[in-house]
Backbone as CSV, one residue per row, in Angstrom:
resi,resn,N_x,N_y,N_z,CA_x,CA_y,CA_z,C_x,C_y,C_z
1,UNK,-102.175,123.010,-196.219,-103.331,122.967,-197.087,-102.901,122.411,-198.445
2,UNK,-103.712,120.937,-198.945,-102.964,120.760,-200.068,-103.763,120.935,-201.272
3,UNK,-103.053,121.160,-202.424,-103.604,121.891,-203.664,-105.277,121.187,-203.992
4,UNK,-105.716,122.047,-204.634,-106.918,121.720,-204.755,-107.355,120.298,-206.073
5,UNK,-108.067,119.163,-205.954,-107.885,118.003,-206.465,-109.206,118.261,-207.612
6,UNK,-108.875,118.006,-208.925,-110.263,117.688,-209.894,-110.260,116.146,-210.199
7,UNK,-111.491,115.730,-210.572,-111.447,114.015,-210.714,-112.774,113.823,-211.189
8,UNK,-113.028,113.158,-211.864,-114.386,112.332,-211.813,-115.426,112.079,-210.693
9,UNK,-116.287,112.328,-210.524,-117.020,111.927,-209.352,-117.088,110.245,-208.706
10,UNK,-117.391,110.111,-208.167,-117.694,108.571,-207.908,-119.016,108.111,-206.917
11,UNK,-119.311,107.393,-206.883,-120.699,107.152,-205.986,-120.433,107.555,-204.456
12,UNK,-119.090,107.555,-204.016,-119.487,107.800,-203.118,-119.636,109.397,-202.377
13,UNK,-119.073,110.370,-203.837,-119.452,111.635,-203.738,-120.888,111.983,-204.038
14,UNK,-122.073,111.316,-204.250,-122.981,111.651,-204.601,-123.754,112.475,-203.368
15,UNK,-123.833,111.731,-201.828,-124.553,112.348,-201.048,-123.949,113.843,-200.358
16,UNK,-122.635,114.040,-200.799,-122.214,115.509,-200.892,-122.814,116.492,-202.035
17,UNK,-122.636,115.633,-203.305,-123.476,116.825,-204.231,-124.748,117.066,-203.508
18,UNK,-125.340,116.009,-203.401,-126.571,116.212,-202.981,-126.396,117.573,-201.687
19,UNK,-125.681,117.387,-200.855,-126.301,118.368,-200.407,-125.777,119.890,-200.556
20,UNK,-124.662,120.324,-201.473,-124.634,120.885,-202.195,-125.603,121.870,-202.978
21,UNK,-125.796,120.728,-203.689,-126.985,120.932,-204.727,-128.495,121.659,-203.545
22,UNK,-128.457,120.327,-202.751,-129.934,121.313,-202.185,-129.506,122.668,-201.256
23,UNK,-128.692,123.145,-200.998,-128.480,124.494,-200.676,-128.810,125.390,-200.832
24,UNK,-128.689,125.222,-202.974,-129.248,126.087,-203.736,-130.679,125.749,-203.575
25,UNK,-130.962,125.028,-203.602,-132.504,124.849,-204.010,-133.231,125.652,-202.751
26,UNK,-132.757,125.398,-201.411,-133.675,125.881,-200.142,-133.426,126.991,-200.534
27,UNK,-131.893,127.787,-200.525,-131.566,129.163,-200.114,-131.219,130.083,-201.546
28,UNK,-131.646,129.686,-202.368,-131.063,131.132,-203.715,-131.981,130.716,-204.822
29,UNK,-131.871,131.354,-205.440,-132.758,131.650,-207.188,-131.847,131.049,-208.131
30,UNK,-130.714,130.278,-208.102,-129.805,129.486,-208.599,-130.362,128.794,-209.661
31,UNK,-131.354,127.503,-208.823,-131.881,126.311,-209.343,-133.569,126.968,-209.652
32,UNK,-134.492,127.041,-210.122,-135.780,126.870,-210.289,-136.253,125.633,-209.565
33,UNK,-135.225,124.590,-209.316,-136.382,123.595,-208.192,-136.465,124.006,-206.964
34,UNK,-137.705,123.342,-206.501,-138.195,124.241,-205.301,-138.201,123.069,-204.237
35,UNK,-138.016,122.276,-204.331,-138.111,121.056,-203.308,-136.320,120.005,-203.180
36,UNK,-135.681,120.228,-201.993,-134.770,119.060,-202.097,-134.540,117.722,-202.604
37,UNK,-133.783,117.233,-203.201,-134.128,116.266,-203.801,-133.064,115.228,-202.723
38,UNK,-133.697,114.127,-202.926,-132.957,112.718,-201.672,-131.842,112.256,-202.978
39,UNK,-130.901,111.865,-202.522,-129.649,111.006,-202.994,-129.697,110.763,-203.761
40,UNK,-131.073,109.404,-203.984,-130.973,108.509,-204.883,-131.362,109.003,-206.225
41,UNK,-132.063,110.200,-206.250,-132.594,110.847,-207.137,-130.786,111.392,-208.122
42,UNK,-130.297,112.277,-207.278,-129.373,112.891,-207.481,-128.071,111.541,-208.160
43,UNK,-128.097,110.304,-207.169,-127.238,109.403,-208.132,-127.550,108.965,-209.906
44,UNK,-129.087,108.903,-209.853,-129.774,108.499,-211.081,-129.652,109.877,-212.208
45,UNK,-129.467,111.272,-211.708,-129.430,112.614,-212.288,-127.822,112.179,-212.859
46,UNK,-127.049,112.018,-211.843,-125.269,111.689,-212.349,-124.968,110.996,-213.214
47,UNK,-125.743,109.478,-213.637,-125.446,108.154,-214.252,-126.314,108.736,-215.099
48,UNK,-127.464,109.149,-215.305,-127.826,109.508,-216.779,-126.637,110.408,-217.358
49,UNK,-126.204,111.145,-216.618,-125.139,113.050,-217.582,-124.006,111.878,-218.127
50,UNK,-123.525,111.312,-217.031,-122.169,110.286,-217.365,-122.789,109.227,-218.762
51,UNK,-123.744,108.960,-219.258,-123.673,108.013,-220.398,-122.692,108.295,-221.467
52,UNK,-122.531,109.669,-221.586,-122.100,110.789,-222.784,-121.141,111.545,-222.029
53,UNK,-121.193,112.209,-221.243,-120.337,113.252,-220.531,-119.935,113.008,-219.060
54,UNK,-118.853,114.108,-219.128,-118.121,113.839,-217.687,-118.972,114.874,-216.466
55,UNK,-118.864,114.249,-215.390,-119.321,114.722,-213.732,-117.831,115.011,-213.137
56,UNK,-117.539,116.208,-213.115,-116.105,116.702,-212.578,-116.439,117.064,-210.981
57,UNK,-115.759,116.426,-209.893,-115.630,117.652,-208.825,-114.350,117.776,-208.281
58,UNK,-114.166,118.690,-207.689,-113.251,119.997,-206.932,-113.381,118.942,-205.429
59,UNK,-111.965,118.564,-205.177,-111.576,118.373,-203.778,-110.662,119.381,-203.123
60,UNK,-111.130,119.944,-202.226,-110.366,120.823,-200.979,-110.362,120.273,-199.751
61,UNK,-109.499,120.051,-199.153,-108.770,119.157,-198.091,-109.468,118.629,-197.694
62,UNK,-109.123,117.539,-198.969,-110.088,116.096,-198.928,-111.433,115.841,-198.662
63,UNK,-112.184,116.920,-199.262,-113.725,117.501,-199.037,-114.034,117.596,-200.384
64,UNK,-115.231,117.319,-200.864,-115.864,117.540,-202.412,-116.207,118.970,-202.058
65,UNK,-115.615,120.196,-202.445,-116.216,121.815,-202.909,-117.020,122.014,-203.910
66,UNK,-117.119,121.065,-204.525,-118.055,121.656,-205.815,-118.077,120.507,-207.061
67,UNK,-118.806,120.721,-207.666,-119.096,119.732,-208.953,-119.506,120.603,-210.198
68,UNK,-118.888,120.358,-211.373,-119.565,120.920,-212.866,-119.871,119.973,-213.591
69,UNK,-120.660,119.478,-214.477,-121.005,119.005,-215.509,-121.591,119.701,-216.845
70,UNK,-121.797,118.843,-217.731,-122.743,119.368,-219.075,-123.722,117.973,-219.479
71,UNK,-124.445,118.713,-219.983,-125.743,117.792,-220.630,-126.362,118.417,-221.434
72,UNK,-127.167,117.484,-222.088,-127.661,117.759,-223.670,-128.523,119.078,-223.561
73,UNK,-128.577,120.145,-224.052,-128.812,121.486,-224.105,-130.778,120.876,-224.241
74,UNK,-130.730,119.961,-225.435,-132.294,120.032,-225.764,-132.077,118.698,-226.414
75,UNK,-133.069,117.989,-226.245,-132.862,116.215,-226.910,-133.035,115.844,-228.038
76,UNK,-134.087,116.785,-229.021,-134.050,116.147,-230.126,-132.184,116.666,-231.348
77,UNK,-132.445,115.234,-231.695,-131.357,115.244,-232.673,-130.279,116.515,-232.939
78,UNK,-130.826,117.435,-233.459,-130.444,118.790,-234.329,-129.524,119.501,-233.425
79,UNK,-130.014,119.103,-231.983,-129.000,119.650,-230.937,-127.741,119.248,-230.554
80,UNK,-128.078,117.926,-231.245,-126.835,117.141,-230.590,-124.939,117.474,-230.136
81,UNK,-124.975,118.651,-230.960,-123.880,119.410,-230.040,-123.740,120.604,-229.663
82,UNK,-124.968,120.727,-228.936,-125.092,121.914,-227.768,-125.204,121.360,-226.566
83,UNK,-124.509,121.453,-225.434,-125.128,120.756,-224.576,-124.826,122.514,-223.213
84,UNK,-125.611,121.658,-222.168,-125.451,123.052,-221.005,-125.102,123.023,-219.956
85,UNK,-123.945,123.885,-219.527,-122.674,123.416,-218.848,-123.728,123.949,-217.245
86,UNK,-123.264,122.893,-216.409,-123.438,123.761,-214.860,-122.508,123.538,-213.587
87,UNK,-122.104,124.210,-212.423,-121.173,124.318,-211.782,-122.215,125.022,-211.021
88,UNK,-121.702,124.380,-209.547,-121.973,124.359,-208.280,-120.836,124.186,-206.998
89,UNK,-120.610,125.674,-206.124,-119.634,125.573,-205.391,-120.533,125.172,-203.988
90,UNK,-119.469,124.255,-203.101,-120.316,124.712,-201.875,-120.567,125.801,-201.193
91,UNK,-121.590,126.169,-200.259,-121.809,127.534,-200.045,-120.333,128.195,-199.462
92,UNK,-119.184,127.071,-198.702,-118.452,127.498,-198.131,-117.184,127.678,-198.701
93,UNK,-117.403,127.001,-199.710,-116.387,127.476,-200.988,-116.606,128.242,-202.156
94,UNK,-117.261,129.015,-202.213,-117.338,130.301,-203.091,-116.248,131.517,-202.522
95,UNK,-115.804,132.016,-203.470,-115.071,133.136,-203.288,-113.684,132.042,-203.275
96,UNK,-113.039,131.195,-203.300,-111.655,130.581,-202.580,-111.308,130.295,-204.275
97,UNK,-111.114,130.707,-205.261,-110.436,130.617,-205.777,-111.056,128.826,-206.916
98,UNK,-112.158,128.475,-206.328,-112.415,127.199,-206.926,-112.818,127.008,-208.453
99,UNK,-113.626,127.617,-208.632,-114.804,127.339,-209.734,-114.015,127.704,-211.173
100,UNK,-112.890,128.677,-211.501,-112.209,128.651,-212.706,-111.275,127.521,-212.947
101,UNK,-110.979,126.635,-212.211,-110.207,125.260,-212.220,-111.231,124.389,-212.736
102,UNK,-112.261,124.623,-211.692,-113.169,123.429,-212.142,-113.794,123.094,-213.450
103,UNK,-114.465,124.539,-213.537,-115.170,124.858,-214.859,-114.085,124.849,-216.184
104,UNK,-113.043,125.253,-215.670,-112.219,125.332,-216.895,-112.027,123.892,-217.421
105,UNK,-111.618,123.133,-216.422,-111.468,121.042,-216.865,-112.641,120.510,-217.114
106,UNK,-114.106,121.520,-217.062,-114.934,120.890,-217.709,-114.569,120.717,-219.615
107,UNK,-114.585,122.517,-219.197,-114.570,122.967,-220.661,-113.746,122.363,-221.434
108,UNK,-112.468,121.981,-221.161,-111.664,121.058,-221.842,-111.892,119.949,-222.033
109,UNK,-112.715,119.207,-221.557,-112.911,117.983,-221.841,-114.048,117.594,-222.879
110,UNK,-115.077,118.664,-223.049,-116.493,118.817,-223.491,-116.497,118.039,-225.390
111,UNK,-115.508,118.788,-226.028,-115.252,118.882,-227.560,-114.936,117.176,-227.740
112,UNK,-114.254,116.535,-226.751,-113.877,115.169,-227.019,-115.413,114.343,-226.621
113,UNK,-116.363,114.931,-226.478,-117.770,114.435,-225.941,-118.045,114.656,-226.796
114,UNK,-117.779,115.372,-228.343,-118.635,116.158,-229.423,-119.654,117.633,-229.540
115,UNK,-119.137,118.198,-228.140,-119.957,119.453,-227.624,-119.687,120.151,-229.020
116,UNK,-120.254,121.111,-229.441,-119.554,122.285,-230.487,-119.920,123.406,-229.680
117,UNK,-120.796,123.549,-229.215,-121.711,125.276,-228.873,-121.890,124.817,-227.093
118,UNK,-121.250,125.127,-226.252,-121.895,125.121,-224.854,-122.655,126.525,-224.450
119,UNK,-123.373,125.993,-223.713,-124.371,127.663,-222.938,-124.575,127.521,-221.497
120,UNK,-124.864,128.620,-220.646,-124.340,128.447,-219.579,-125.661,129.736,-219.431
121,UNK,-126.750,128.614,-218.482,-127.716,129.407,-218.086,-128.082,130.010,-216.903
122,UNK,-127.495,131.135,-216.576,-127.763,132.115,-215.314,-129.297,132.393,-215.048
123,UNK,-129.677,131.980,-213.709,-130.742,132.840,-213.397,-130.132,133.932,-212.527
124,UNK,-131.302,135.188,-212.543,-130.379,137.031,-212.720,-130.956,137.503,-211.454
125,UNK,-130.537,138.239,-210.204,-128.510,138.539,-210.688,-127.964,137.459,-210.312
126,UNK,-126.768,137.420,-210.686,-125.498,136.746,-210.624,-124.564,137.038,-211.010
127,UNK,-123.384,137.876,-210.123,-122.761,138.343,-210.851,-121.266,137.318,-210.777
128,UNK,-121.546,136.864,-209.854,-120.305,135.740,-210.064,-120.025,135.059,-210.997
129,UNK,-121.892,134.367,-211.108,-121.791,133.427,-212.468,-121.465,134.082,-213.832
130,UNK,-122.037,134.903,-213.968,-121.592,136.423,-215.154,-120.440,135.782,-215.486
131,UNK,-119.329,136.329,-214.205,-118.178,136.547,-214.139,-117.242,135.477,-214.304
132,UNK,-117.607,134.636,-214.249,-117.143,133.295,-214.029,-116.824,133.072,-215.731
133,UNK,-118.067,133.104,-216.464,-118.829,132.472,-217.902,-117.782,133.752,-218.926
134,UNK,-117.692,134.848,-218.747,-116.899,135.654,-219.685,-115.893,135.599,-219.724
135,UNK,-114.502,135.414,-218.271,-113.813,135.052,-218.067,-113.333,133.846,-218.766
136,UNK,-114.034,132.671,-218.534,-114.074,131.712,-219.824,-114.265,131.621,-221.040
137,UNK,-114.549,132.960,-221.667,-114.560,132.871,-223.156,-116.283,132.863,-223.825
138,UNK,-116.961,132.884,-222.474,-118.386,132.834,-222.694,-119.034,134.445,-223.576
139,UNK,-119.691,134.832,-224.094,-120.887,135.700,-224.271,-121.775,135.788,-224.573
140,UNK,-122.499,136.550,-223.871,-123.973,136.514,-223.656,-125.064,136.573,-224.965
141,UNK,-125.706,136.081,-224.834,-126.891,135.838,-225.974,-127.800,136.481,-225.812
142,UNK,-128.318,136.149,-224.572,-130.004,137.287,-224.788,-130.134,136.895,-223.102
143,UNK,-131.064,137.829,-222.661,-132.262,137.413,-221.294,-133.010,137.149,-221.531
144,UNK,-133.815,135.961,-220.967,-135.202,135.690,-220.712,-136.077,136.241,-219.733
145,UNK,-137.135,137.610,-219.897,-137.535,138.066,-218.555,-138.192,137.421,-217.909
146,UNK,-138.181,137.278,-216.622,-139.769,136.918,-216.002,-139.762,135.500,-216.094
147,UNK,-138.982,134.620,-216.571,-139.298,133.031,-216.549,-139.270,132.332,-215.665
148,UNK,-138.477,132.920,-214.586,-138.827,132.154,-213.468,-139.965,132.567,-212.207
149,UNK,-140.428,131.904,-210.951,-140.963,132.258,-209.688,-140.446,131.537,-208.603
150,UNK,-139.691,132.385,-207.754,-138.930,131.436,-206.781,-139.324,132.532,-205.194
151,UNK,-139.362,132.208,-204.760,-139.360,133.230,-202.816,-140.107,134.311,-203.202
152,UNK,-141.359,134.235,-204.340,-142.472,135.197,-204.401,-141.758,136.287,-205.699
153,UNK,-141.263,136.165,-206.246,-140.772,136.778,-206.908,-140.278,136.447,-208.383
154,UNK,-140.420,137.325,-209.945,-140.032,136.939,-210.943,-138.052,136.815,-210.954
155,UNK,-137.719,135.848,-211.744,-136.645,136.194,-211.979,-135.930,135.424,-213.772
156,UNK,-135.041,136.746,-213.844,-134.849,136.578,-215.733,-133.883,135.428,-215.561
157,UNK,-133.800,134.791,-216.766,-132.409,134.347,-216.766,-132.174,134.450,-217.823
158,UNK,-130.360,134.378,-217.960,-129.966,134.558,-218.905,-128.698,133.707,-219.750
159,UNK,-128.647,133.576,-220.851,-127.838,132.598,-221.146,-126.380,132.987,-222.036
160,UNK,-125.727,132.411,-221.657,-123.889,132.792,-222.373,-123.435,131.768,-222.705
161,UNK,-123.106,131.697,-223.975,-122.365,130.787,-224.942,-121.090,131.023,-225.695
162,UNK,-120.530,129.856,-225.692,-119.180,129.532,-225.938,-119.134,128.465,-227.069
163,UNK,-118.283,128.903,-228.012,-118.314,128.258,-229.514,-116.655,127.542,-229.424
164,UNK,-116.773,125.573,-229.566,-115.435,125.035,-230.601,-115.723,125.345,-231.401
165,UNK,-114.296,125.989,-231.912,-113.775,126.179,-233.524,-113.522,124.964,-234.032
């Protein structure tokens, strides 16, 4: 089994995020979208984040496990260095040890993008993601109750932020 690989994404990892990505969307309260999204959508989602910031993923024997990025928190001006970090394991790589490598080579790279303030928005529960975000140096700000509706049901989310000095 050879060590686990971080890199830049490239086009031809896109139709893996993609289905990745829609995993969450069919099966968990993760994402708030409610409909799968096709490829091409998901390549055009990548090449916008990449104008400014990096698309990191996680290779495990020679398989894309997961992808993190960041993007602009909120667009007008004033924000311009907050942006909001997200990470996505595949369903079959959670628990293996992935997502603090990944997330961590986001986080390092972010400040040379001009990030100052990242936030990292959980929809609740999650205790992985929690766990993941404090571990990194993250803490929590506040909950939002009730903002979401996903499988008939409200759900809070909540957000954890991490400050360059």
């Amino acid at each position: 089994m050879a060590a686990p690989t971080i890199r830049d994404c490239t086009d031809a990892d896109v139709p893996r995020i993609c289905d990745i990505y829609n995993h969450y969307i069919r099966e968990t309260i993760v994402t708030f979208e409610e409909t799968p999204i096709p490829v091409t959508e998901m390549a055009h989602r990548i090449a916008e984040v990449r104008k400014r910031f990096p698309w990191l993923v996680i290779e495990s024997d020679g398989v894309v496990a997961g992808y993190a990025y960041a993007s602009l928190w909120k667009t007008r001006s004033a924000y311009r260095f907050a942006v909001e970090s997200t990470i996505y394991l595949a369903a079959d790589a959670v628990g293996r040890g992935l997502g603090t490598p990944l997330y961590s080579a986001l986080l390092k790279v972010l400040p040379q993008c001009d990030a100052r303030r990242v936030l990292g928005c959980i929809a609740l529960p999650n205790e992985a993601s929690v766990a993941l975000h404090e571990k990194l140096g993250f803490n929590r700000i506040g909950i939002f109750d009730e903002v979401g509706w996903k499988f008939g049901r409200w759900v809070d989310v909540g957000y954890w932020g991490l400050t360059y000095e």
